[in-house]
C-alpha positions as CSV (number, residue, x, y, z in Angstrom):
1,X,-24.5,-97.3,46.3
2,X,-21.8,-95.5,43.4
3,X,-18.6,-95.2,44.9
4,X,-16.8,-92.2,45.2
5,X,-14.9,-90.7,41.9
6,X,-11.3,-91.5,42.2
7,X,-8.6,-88.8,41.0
8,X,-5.8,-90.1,39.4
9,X,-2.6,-88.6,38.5
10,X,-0.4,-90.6,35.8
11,X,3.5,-89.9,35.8
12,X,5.1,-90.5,32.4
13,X,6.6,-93.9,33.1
14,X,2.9,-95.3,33.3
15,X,1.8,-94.3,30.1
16,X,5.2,-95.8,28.7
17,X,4.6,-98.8,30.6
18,X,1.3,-99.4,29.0
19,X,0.3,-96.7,26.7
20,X,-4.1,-98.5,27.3
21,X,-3.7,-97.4,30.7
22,X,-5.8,-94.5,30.3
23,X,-8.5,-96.5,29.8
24,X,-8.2,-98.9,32.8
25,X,-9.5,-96.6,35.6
26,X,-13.1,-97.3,34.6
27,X,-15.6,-94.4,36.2
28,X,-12.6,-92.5,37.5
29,X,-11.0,-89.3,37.2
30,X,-7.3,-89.6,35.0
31,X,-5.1,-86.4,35.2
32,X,-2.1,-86.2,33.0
33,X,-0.2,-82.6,33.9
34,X,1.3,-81.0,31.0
35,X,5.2,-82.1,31.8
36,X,4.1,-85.5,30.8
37,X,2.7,-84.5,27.7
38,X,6.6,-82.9,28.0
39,X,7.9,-85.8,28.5
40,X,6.4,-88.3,26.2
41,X,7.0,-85.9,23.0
42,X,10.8,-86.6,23.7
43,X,10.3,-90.1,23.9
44,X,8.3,-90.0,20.9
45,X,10.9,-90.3,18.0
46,X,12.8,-92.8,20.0
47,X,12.9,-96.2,18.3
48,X,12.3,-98.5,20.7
49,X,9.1,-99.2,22.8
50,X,9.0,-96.6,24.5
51,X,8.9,-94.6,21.6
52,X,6.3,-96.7,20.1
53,X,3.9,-96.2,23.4
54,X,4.3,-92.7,23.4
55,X,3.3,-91.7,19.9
56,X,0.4,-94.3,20.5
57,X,-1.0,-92.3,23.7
58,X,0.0,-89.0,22.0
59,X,-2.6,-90.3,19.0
60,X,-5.4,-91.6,21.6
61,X,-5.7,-88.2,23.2
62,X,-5.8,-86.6,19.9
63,X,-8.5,-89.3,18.9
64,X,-10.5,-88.8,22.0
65,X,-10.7,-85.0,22.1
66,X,-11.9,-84.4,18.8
67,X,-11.9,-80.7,19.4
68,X,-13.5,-80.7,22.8
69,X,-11.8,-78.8,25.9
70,X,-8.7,-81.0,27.5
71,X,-8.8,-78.3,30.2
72,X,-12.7,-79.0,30.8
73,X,-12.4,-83.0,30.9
74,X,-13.0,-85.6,27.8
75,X,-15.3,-88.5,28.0
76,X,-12.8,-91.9,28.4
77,X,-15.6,-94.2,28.4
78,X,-18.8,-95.5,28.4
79,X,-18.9,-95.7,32.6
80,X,-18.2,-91.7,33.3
81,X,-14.6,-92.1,33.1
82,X,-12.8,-88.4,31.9
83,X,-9.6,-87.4,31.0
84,X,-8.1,-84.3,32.1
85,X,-5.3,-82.1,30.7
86,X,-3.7,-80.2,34.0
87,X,-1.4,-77.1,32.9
88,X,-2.4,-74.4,35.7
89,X,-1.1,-76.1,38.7
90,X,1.0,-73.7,41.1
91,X,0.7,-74.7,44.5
92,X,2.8,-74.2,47.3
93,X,5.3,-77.2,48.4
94,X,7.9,-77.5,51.0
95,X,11.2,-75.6,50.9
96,X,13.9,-78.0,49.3
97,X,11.7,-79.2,46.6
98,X,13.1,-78.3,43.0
99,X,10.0,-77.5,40.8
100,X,12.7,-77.6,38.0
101,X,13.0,-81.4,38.5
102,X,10.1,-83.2,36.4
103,X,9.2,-85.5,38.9
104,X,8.4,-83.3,41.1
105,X,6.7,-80.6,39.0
106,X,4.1,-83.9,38.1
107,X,3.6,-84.7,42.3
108,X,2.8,-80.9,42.4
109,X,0.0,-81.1,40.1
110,X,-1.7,-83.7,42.6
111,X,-0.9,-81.7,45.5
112,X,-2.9,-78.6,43.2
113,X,-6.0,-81.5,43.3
114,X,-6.0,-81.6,47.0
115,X,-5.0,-78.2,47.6
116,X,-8.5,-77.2,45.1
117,X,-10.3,-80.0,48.0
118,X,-10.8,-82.9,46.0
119,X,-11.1,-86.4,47.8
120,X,-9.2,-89.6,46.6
121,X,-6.4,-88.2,44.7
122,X,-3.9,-91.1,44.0
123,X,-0.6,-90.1,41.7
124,X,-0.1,-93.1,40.1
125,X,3.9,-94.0,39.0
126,X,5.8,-96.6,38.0
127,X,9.0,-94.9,40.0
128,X,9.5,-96.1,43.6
129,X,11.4,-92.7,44.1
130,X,8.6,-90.7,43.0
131,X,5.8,-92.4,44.7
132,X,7.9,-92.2,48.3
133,X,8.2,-88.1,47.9
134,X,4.7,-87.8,46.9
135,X,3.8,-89.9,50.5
136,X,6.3,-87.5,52.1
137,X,4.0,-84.5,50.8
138,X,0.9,-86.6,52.2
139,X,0.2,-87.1,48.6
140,X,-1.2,-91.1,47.9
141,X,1.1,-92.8,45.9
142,X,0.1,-96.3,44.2
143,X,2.0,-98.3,41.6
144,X,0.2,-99.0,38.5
145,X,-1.1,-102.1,39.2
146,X,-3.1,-103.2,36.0
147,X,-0.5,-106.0,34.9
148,X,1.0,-106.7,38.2
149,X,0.6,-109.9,39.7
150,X,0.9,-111.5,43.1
151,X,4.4,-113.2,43.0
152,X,3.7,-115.6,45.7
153,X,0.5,-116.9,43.9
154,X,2.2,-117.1,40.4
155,X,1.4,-120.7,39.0
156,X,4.1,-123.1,39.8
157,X,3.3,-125.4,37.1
158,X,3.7,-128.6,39.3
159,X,1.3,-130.5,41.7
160,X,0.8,-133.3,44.1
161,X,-1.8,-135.9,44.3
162,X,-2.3,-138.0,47.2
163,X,-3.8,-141.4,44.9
164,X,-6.9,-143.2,47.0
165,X,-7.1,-147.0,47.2
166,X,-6.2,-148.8,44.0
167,X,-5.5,-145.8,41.9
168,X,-1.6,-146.1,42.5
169,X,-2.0,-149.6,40.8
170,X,-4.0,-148.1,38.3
171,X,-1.8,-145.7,37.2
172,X,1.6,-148.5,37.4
173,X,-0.7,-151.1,35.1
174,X,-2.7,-149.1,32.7
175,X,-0.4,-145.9,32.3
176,X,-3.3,-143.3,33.4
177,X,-5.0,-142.5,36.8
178,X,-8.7,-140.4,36.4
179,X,-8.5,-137.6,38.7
180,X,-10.9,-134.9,39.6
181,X,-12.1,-132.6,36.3
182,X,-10.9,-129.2,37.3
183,X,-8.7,-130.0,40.0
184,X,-4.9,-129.6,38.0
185,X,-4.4,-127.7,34.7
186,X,-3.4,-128.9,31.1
187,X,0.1,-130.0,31.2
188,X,0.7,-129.8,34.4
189,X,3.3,-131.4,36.0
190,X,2.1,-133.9,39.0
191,X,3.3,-135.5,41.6
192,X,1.9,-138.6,42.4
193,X,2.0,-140.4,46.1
194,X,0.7,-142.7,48.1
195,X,1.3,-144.7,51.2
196,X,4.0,-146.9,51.5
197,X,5.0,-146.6,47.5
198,X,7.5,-144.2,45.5
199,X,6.1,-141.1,44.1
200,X,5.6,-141.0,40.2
201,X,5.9,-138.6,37.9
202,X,2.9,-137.7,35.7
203,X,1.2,-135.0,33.3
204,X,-2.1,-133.8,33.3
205,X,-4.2,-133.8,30.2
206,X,-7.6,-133.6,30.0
207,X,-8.7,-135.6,33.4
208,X,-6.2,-138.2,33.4
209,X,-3.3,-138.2,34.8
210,X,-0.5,-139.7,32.5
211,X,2.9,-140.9,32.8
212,X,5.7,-138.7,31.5
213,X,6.4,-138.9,27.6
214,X,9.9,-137.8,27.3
215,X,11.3,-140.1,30.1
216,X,14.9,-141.4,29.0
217,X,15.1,-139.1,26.4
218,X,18.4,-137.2,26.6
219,X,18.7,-134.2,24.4
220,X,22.5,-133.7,23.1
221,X,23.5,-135.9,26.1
222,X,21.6,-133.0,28.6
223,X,20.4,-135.6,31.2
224,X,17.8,-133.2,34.0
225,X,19.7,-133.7,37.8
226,X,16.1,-133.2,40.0
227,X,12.7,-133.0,39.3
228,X,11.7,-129.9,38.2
229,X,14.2,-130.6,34.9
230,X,12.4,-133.8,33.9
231,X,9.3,-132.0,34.2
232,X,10.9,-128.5,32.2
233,X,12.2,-131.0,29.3
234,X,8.5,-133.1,29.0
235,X,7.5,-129.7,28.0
236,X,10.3,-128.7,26.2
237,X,10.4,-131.5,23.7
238,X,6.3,-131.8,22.7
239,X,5.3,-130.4,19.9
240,X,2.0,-130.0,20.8
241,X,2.9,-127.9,23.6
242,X,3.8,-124.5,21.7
243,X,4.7,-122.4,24.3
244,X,6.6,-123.0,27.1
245,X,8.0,-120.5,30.0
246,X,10.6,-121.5,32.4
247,X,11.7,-119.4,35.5
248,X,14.4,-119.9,38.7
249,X,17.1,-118.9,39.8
250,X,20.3,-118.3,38.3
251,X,22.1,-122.1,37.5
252,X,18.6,-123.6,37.3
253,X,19.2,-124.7,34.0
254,X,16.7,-122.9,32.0
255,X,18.5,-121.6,29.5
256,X,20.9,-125.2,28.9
257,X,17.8,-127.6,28.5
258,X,16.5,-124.9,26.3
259,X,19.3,-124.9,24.2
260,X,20.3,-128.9,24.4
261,X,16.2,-129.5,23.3
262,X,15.8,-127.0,20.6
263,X,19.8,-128.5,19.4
264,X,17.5,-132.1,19.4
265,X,14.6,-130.9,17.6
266,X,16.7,-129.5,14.7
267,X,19.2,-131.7,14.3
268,X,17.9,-135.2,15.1
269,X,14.0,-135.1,15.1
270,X,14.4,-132.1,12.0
271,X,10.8,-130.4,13.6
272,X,12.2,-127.0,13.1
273,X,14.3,-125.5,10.6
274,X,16.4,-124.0,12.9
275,X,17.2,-122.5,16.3
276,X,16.3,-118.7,17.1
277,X,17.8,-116.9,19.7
278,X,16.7,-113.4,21.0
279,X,17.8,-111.5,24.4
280,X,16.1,-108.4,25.2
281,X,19.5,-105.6,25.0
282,X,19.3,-105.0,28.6
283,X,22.4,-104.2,30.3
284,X,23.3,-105.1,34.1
285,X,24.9,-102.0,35.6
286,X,26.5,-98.7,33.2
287,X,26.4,-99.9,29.6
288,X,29.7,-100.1,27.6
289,X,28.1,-97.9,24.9
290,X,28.1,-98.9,21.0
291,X,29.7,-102.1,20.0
292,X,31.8,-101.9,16.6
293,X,30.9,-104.2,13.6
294,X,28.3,-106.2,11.8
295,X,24.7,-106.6,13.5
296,X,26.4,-110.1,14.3
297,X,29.3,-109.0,16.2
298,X,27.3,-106.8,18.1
299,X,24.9,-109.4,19.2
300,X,27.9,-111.7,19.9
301,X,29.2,-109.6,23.0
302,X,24.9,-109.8,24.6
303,X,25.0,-113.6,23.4
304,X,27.9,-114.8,25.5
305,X,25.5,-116.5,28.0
306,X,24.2,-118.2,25.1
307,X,27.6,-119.1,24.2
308,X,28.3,-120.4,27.6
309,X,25.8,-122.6,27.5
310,X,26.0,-123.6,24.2
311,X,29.6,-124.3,25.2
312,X,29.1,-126.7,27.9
313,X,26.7,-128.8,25.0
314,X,29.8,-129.4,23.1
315,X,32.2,-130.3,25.5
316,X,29.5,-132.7,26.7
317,X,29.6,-134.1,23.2
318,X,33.0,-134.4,22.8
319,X,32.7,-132.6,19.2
320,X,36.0,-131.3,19.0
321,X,36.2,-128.4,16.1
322,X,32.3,-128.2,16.0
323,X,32.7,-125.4,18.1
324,X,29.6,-122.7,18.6
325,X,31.1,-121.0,15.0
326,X,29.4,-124.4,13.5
327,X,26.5,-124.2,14.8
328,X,25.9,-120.3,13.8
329,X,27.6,-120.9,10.2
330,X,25.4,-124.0,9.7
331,X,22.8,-122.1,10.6
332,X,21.1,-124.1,12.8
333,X,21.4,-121.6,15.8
334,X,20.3,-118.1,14.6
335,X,21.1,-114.9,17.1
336,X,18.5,-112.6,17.0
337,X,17.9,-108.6,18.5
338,X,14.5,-108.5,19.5
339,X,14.3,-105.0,18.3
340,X,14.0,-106.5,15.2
341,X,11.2,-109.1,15.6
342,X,8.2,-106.3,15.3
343,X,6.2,-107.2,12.0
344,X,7.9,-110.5,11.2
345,X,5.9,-113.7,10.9
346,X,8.5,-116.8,12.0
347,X,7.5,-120.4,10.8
348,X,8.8,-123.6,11.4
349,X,11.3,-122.2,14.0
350,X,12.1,-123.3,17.5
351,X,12.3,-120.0,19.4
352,X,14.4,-119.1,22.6
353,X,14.0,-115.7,24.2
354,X,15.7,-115.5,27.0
355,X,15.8,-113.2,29.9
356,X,12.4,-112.3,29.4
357,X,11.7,-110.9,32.9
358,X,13.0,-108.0,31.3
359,X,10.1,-107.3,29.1
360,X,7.0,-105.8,29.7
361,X,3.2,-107.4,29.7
362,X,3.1,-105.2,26.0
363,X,6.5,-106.7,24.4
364,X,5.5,-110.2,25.5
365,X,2.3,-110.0,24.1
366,X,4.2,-108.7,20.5
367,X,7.1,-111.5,20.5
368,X,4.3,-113.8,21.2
369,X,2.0,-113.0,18.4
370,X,5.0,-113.0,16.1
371,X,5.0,-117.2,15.7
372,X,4.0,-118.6,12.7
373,X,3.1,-122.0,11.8
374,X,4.7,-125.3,13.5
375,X,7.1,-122.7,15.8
376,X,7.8,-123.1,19.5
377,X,8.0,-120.0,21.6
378,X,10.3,-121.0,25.1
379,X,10.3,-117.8,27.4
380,X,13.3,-118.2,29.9
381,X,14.3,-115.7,33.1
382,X,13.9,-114.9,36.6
383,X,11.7,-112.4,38.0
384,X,14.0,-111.8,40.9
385,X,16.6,-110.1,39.0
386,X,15.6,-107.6,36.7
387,X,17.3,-104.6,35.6
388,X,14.7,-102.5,33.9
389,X,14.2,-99.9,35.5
390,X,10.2,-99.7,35.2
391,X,9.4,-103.5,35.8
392,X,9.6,-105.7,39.1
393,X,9.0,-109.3,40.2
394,X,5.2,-108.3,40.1
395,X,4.6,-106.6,36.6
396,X,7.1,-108.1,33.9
397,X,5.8,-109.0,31.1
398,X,6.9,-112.8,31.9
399,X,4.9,-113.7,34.9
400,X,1.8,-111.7,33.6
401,X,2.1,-114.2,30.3
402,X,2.1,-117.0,32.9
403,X,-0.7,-116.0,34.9
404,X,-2.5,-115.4,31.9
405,X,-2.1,-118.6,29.8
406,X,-2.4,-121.3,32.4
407,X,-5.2,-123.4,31.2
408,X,-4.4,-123.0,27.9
409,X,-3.8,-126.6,26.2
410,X,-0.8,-125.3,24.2
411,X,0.5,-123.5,26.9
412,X,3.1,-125.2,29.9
413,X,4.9,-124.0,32.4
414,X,7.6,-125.2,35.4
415,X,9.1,-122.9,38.0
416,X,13.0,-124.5,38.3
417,X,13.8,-124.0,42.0
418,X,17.3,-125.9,42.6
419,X,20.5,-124.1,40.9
420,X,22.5,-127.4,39.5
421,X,25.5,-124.9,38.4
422,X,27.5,-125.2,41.0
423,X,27.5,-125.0,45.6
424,X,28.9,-121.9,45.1
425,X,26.7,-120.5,42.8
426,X,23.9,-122.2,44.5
427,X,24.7,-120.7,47.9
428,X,25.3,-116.9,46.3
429,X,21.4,-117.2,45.0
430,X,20.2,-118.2,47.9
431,X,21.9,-116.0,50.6
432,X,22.8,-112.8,48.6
């Protein structure tokens, strides 16, 4: 039996989010009011990806009319989906509620659907605000939901295996251990036991189970305090693996066994030419507005956490006056905006972006795409703190790349879940 036709009322943020979401609601009714059209022509000179997403679904509705009625509904796809155009929407709301504010002006036009006795009307925002008013006026609110993914099944990157009779002896003498085909992904990270024995560390590939490759390997002196680490820097120093994401906590050490193995790999092993560094410009709280000088000295003031880190590598060292200055004037770190990265092809280059939770699914996909021969792509963050506005835990651009490229053979990931920085900081992650 067809299911019921769905109505669905986009806000603006949706459409920036992910400017192919009109075509995601397959046989279903999409309804974009006329403030968002508003709304996404003042975003649409704006440089950044916003601005890119709103000329793009600005050009698809232009594409798809060709010269049929908005008003009467265009064909979206091949399963009876249409595309509506709402501009006639008065419709009486509660006193208190300011039809000069945008918002609610767009909740209003799905209030006009139900008012006009249409079933299954859902205004769809990315806005937690906007979605609690329009359930105030009995209006269902969802969140766009296309990218989002279910936090507490995100892949860990890490396993355990219980090892039958024998196969712990097997695994000590002849350096592999068959297990299962299916059962653990490619480069994942396992845990082996067994009765009565110490657990081993071990890596899947293919169906074997394998010891670890980079044990007692110390890049720049950066020896891993726990688990997780050893298994973040078997990843972080195989070529073969050419992309790599990494996500905890704050004082997990994501970002310093980045750093300390990309330092290894140009320096020492010479795989890469150098060491590229890019941070989404995503300020925590009120911005500081524009920062005076050179591209460089602007990214200087967003790199500091770099910097920090980067710090600790050569007081580890004991390098005395080769400070961070020598690394950037050697050029074997390189800072990086990622506003700049659209249309550049990078080669040979071993690639940090950190803070990636702050990007979404669309941006990710971009950076990604962006790596050229013999680079390395490490994606760094934690989806628990994120300060865009328009992205949570769920649907960042970071753990949908995660979900998405497990089970790829190029591909690893580890979730870091003890902060090494300090008790204090340690304790302030965990209780605040």
């Amino acid at each position: 039996m067809k299911e019921r036709v769905k109505h669905f009322v986009l806000d603006t943020n949706v459409l920036l989010h992910d400017f192919h979401s009109l075509f995601n609601f397959q046989e279903n009714f999409v309804y974009i009011p006329i403030d968002v059209l508003e709304e996404l022509d003042s975003f649409k000179s704006d440089l950044g990806e916003r601005g890119r997403n709103a000329r793009r679904v600005i050009r698809s509705i232009d594409s798809l009319s060709k010269g049929d009625n908005l008003l009467n509904g265009i064909s979206l796809n091949d399963e009876g989906g249409k595309l509506f155009i709402l501009i006639d929407f008065e419709t009486p709301l509660p006193e208190g509620i300011d039809l000069r504010n945008t918002d609610n002006r767009i909740i209003m036009a799905a209030r006009h659907l139900q008012d006009k006795g249409y079933e299954d009307v859902v205004f769809v925002s990315m806005d937690i605000n906007a979605r609690v008013k329009a359930e105030a006026l009995s209006i269902k609110a969802e969140v766009y939901e296309h990218t989002k993914i279910d936090l507490n099944e995100l892949y860990a990157g890490t396993g355990e295996y219980t090892a039958g009779p024998g196969q712990w002896e097997s695994f000590s003498s002849k350096g592999s251990l068959e297990c299962p085909p299916g059962l653990f992904y490619p480069n994942q990270m396992i845990n082996i036991t067994a009765e009565g024995r110490e657990s081993l560390a071990s890596r899947c590939e293919g169906e074997k189970l394998v010891p670890l490759k980079s044990q007692g390997i110390y890049p720049w002196g950066i020896k891993p305090l726990n688990r997780e680490q050893s298994y973040a820097l078997e990843l972080l120093l195989d070529d073969d693996v050419k992309l790599v994401t990494l996500i905890g906590q704050a004082g997990t050490g994501k970002t310093l066994l980045t750093l300390a193995s990309g330092l290894h790999k140009v320096t020492e092993e010479q795989k890469y030419k150098k060491v590229l560094v890019m941070r989404p410009i995503m300020p925590m709280g009120r911005d500081i507005g524009y920062l005076p000088g050179s591209k460089e000295n602007k990214l200087e003031n967003w790199m500091e956490p770099i910097f920090d880190n980067l710090d600790f590598v050569v007081d580890a060292n004991h390098l005395g006056k080769k400070n961070r200055g020598y690394f950037l004037t050697s050029d074997i770190i390189e800072l990086e905006a990622l506003t700049f990265i659209r249309g550049r092809s990078i080669s040979s280059q071993f690639i940090l972006i950190d803070e990636a939770q702050n990007l979404t699914p669309h941006e990710i996909k971009t950076i990604v795409s962006r790596a050229g021969e013999n680079s390395k792509i490490i994606l760094t963050g934690d989806p628990h703190q994120i300060d865009n506005p328009y992205l949570d835990a769920e649907s960042n651009g970071l753990t949908y790349l995660i979900q998405r490229f497990k089970g790829e053979r190029i591909f690893g990931h580890i979730t870091l879940v003890k902060s090494e920085r300090s008790m204090l900081a340690s304790l302030a992650a965990e209780i605040l």
